[in-house]
N, C-alpha and C positions, 0 to 999 in steps of 0.2 A: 779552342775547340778540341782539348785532348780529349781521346775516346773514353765513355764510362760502358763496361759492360752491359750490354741492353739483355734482360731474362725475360722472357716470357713477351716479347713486344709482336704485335700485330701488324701487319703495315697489309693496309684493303687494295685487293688489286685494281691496277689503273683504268681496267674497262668500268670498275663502280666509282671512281672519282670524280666527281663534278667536273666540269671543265675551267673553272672560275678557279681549282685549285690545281695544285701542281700532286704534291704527296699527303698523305693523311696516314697516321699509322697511331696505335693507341696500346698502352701496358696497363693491366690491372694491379692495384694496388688497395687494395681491403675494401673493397665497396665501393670504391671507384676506378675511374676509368682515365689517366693520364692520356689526351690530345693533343697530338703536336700535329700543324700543317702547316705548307707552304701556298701560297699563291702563288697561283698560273703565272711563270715567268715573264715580264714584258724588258726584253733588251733594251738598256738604255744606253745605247748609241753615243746621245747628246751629253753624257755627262763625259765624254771623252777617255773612257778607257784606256791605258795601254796595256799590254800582258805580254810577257816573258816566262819562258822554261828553263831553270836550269840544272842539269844532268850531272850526276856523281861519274866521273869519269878516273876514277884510281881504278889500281889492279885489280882489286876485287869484282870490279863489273866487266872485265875486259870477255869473261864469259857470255855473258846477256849483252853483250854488245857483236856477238858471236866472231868474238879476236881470238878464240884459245882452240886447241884441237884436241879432238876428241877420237876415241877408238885405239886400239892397240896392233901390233905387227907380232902374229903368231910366230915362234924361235924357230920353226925351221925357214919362214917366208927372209928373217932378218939373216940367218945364216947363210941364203941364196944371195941375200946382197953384199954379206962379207965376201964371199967367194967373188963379185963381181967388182968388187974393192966400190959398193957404191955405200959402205956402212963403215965404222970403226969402233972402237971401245976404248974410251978412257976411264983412268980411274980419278975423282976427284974427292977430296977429304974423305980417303979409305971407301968410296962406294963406285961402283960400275957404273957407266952411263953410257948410252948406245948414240953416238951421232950418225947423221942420216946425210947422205950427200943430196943435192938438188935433185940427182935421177932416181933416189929410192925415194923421195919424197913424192915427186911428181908419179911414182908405178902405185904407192900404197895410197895415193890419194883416187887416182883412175880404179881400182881394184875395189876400193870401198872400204879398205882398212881404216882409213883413216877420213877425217869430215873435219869441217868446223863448224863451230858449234852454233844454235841456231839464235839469230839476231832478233829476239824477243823487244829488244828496247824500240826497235824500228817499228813492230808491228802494231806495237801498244804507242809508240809516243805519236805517229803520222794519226792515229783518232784522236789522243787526246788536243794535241796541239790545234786539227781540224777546226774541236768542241771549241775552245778558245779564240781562235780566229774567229768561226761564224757567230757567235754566241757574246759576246762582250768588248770582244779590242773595235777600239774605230776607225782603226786603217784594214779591218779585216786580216790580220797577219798577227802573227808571235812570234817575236824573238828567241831562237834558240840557241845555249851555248853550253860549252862543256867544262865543271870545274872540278879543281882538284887533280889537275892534271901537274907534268911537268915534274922530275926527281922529287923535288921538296910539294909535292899538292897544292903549290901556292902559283898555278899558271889558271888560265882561263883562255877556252878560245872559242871564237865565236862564230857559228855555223849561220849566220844573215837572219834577217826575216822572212820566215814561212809566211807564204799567202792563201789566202784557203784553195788556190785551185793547182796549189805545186804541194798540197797537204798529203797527195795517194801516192805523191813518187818520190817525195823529197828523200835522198838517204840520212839515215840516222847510225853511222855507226861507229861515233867516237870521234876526239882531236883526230887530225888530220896533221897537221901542222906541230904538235907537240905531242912528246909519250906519253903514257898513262900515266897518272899519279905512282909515283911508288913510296916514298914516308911517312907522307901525312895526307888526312884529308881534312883539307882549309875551306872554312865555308864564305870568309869573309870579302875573299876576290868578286865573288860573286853577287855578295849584296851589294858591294861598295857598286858595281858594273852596272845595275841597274837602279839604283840611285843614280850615278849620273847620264845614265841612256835618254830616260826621257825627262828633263829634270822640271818641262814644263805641263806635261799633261795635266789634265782636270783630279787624273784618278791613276795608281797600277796596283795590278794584281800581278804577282813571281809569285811562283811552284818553286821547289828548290826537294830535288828526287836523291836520298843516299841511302846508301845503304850499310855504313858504318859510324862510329866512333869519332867525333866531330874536335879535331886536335885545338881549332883555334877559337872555341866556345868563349873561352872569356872575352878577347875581342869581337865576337861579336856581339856579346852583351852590350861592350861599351860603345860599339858603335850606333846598336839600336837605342841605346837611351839617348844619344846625343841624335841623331836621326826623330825619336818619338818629339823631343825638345823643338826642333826646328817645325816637324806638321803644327804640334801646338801651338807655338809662336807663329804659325802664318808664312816662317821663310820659305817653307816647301809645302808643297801640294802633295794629298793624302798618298801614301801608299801600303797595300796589304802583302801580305810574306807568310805563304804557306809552307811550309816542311813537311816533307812526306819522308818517314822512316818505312824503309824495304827491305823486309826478310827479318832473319832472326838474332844478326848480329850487330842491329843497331841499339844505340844507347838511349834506353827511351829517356830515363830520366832527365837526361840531360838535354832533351828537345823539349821536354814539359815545362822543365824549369825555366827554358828560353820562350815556352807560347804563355807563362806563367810571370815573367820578369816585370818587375817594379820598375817603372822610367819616371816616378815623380811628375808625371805625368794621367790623361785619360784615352792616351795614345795605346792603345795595343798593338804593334806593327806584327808578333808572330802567330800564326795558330800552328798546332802540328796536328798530323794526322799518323796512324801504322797502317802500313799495306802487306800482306802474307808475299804478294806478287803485281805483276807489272800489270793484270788485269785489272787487279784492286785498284792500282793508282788511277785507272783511266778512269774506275767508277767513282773513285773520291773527286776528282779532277771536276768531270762534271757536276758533280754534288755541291762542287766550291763555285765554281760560276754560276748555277743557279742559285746560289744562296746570294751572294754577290750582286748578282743580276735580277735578280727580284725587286719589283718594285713594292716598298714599302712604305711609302706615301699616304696611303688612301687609311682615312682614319676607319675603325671598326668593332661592331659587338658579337658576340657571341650567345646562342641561347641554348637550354637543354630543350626536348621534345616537348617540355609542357610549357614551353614561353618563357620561363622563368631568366632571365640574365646572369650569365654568368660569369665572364667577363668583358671591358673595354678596355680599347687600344686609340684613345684620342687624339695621339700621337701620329698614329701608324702603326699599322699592322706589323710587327717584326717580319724578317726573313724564315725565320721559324721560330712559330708560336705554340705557346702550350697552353692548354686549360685544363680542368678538372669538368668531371663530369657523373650522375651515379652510373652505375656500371649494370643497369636495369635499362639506361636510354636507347632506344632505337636507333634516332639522331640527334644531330645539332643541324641548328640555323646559324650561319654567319650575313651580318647586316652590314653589306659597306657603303656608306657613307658617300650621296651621288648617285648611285646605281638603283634605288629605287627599291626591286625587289628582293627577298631574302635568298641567300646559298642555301638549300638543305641537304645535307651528307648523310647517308644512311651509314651506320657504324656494324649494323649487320648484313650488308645485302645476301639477297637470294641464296647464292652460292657461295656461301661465305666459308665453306671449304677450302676453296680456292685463296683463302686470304694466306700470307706467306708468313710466316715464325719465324722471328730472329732470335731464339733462344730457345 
């Protein structure tokens, strides 16, 4: 599921969306009209979900985990602390550095000089994690842990199962129990961890959040082929594995190639997505569970506004589906299979002002 830039794409707001669908959004392309929709999500519980998060926890997040301190000590407020011997100055590889004793730390903190910084991953990961709980696992709860931790990147620790009603207070801010990552960021601790957490579920869905340069890429190549090999063969039950690249300094290439990788198999275990920020991830996050959690079971046709068929899904309906359509059509009808009578979607409603442009 790597992103293609969407230009000119329409998506109809949700007060004109049928209720029988979830999203509808549509791009012109020379006289036509590209539809992609989803059906109205129905949680399948019964197929035994489990789902896990796991957190890039090296130095570089220690910010957005609000561990670092932020603001400065005006020279003459530090010069009052020399004087108070609660400050000193060393010099280390030819540069000045200002150390701060306990009581100047504790006065520039009371004063406002100085803050930590604000725990963004907490505020964004207690809705996502939430979305996950109520929305798809079967135990109601998600597993969350922190990788990439520990000198070498290669610790993992595991903050329990969130359950959806410890989801508004649970704290999110980091190992507890181990340092941040500081040489590498290892992705592999982390897949291997929930491979064997639930080794019996029906189904798992793992989120896997960084925001850098992924050191032990090639094992996890090989461990996802040898993984995609076992769902194939039947040893192990399905599991999916999203990557969510955060901010500007991750390697996309190298997460496409892995949502992209060859296992000699029909197993795809990675998708990756890019998020600007910890908002974005929440909105991808549910984007992945509804897609996930969509039933796509129920076979079905699609029509243009003059009856004409346009396409069928005998199969099932995809998670998201696309059609063509002339780009003249008011609506379409969708006919599903069971249900008797037809969806029809207006592709211009009323106030189609209101419809939102992703490009």
């Amino acid at each position: 599921m790597a992103k293609v830039s969407v230009v000119n794409r329409i998506t109809i707001p949700g007060k004109h969306v049928d209720p029988a669908l979830s999203k509808v959004h549509f791009q012109p392309l020379g006289g036509e009209l590209e539809v992609t929709f989803s059906l109205a999500r129905e949680t399948e519980i019964g197929q035994g979900w489990r789902t896990g998060i796991a957190i890039d926890a090296s130095t570089s997040m220690q910010s957005s985990f609000g561990k670092m301190v932020a603001g400065q000590i005006p020279h003459p407020i530090f010069k009052r602390y020399l004087r108070k011997d609660w400050a000193r100055i060393e010099k280390r590889d030819g540069a000045e550095l200002r150390v701060l004793s306990r009581d100047a730390w504790e006065d520039a903190f009371a004063n406002g000089l100085l803050r930590w910084t604000f725990n963004e991953v907490q505020e964004e990961g207690r809705k996502f994690i939430e979305y996950m709980a109520t929305n798809i696992d079967a135990e109601n709860e998600t597993t969350l842990i922190y990788f990439s931790a520990g000198i070498e990147g290669d610790k993992i620790e595991e903050s329990g199962p969130v359950s959806v009603a410890e989801c508004s207070t649970v704290s999110i801010d980091g190992p507890e129990q181990i340092p941040f990552g500081q040489k590498k960021t290892q992705l592999l601790p982390a897949l291997k961890f929930f491979d064997s957490r639930f080794p019996v579920a029906p189904n798992g869905l793992y989120v896997f959040i960084t925001d850098g340069y992924i050191d032990d890429i090639n094992e996890v190549k090989s461990y996802t082929a040898t993984l995609a090999g076992r769902i194939a063969s039947g040893k192990r039950n399905p599991m999916k594995c999203f990557v969510i690249g955060l901010g500007i300094e991750v390697d996309e290439r190298q997460l496409i190639d892995l949502s992209n990788l060859a296992t000699g198999t029909n197993i795809n275990v990675w998708d990756y997505e890019k998020a600007e920020n910890l908002r974005q991830v929440t909105d991808l996050i549910r984007d992945i569970v509804d897609e996930i959690a969509t039933d796509s079971s129920t076979p079905g046709k699609v029509f243009d506004d003059q009856g004409a068929e346009l396409q069928a899904w005998p199969e099932g309906i995809p998670p998201k589906a696309s059609f063509r359509i002339a780009d003249v059509a008011q609506h379409f009808e969708l006919e599903l299979d069971g249900h008797g009578e037809r969806v029809r979607q207006e592709l211009y409603p009323a106030d189609k002002e209101e419809a939102e442009g992703d490009g």
